[in-house]
C-alpha positions as CSV (number, residue, x, y, z in Angstrom):
1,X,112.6,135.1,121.5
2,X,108.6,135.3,121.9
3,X,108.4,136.0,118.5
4,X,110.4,133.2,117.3
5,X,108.6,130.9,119.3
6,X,105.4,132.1,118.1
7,X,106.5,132.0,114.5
8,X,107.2,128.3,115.1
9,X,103.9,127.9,116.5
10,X,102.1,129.1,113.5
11,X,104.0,127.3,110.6
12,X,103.8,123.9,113.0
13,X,100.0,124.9,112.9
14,X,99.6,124.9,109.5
15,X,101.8,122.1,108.7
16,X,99.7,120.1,110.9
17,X,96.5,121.7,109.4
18,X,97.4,120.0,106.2
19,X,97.3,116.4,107.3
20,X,94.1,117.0,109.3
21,X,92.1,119.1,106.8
22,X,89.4,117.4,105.5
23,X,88.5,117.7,101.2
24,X,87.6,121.5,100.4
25,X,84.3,122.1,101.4
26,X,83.3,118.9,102.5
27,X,81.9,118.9,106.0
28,X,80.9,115.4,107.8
29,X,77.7,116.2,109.3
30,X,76.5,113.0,111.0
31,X,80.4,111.2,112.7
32,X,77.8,108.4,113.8
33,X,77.1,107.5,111.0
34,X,80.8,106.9,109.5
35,X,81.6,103.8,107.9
36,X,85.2,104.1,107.3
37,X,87.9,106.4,108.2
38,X,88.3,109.6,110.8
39,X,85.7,112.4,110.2
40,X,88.3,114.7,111.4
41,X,91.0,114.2,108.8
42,X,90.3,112.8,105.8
43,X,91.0,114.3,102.3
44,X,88.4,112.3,99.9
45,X,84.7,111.1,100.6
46,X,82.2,109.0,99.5
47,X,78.8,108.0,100.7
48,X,77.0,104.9,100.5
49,X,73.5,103.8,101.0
50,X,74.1,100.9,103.5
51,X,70.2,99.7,103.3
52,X,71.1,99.0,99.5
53,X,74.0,97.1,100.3
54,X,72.2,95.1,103.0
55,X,69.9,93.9,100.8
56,X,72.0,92.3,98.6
57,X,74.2,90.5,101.1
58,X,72.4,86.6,101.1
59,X,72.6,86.4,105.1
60,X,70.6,89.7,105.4
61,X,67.9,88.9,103.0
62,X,67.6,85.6,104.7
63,X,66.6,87.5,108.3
64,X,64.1,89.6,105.8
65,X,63.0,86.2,104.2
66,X,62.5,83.7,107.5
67,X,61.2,87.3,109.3
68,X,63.7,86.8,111.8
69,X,64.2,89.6,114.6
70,X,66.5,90.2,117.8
71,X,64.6,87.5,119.7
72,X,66.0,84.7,117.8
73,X,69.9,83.4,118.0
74,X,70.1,82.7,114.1
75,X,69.1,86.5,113.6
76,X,72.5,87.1,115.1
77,X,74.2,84.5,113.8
78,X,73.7,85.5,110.2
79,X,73.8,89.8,110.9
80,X,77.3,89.2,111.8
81,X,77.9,86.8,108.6
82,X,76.4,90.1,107.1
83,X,78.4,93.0,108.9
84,X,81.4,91.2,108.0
85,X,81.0,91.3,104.6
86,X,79.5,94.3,103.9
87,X,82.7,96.2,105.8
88,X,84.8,94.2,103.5
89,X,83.6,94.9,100.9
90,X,83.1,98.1,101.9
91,X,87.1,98.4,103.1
92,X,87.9,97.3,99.1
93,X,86.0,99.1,97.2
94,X,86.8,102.4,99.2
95,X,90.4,101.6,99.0
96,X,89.8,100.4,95.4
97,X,88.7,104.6,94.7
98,X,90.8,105.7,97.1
99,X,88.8,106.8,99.3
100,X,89.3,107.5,102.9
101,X,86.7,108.1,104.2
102,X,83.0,106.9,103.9
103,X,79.6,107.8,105.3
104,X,76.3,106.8,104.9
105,X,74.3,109.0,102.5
106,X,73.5,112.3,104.0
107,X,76.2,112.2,106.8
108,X,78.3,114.1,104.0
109,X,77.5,117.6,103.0
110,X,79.7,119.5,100.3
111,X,79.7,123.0,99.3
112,X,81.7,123.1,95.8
113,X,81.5,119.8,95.0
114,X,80.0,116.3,94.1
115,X,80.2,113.4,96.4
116,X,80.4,110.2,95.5
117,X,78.8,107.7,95.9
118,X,80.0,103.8,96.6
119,X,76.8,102.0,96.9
120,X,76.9,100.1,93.5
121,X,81.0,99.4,93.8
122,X,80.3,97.8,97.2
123,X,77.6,95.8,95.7
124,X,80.0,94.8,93.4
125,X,82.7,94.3,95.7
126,X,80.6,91.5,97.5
127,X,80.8,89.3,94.4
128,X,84.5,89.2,94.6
């Protein structure tokens, strides 16, 4: 009976390993720094640099261009015109890939393998 039980133990085990087992060798490094799905179970990733992508989104470069900071209202007013659009866009082009999971660059680390890299399809994804 113990064994049978234990038996069942191990094949739930690595059943449920299968669906929480991230891509082979690919390791999140930095979970603060995740973007987009669970750093725990995910099967492909991507990185992004989100200082690239900020700089093309028109609300952000309008806080860089007035010089606008955390003191002033319209600061937040247009950063959260920004945030939305750079995690749409970000949301698309990931699901675009089919990725699920991304991470900003260097959060990542992979052993065997390339990661890619979304930057330019988020970019991209903005215009749409």
């Amino acid at each position: 009976m113990k064994r049978a039980i234990s038996t069942g133990l191990m094949i739930l085990a690595f059943a449920l390993s299968a669906f929480a087992t991230p891509s082979t060798g690919v390791r999140v490094v930095k979970p603060k720094q995740v973007y987009l799905g669970d750093p725990e179970a995910f099967t492909t990733a991507a990185t992004v640099s989100g200082k690239k992508v900020f700089h093309a989104i028109p609300e952000y470069q309008q806080i860089l261009d007035e010089g606008l900071d955390k003191n002033d209202a319209k600061y937040w007013v247009l950063l959260k015109k920004a945030n939305v659009k750079f995690n749409a866009a970000l949301k698309r082009a990931a699901e675009d890939q089919g990725f699920d999971l991304v991470a900003e660059t260097g959060a990542i680390v992979a052993e065997d393998e390339d990661i890619a890299n979304l930057t330019q399809a988020i970019i991209d994804a903005l215009e749409d």
